[in-house]
N, C-alpha and C positions, 0 to 999 in steps of 0.2 A: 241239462242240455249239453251236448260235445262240443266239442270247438276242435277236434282234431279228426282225420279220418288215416284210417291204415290202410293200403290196396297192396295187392301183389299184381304185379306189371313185367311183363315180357321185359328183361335188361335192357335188351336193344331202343325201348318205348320210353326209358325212362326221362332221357333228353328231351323226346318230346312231349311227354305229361308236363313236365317243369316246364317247357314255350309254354303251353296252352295255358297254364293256370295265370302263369306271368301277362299274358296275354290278355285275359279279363283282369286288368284293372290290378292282379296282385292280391284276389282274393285269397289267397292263401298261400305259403310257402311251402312248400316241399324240399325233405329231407330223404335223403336215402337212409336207409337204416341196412340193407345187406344187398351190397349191389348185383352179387353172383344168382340168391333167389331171387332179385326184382322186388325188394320189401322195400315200400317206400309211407311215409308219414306226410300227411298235407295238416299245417297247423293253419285254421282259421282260427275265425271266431264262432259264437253263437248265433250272431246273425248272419253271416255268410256259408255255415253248414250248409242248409236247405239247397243254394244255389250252388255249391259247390258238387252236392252231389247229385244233380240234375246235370250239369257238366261233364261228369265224371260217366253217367250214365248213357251218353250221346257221344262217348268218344270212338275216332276211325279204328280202334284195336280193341284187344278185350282185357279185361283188367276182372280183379277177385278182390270184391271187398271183407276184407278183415273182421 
């Protein structure tokens, strides 16, 4: 099972994916890895994958998962 997920996120989005996840509870932390492509790392866990990418999947921009 993953405990980590990779998206590629519009730059300008990326402030706001880091509120929104901070925002549930801290399910996961996000890391930028290439700020200019919008490559960003959300480390959970095992058991917070599932929701995390049900969150990730109902966000107001579009996002490319990895």
């Amino acid at each position: 099972m993953k405990s980590e997920i990779t998206v590629t996120v519009n730059p300008e989005n990326i402030d706001m994916l880091t509120k929104i996840i901070e925002a549930y509870d801290n399910l996961g932390i996000v890391s930028t890895l290439d700020r200019n492509q919008g490559l960003v790392i959300i480390r959970g866990t095992e058991d917070t994958c599932p929701e995390l990418e049900e969150i990730l999947n109902h966000l107001p921009f579009s996002i490319e998962l990895q």
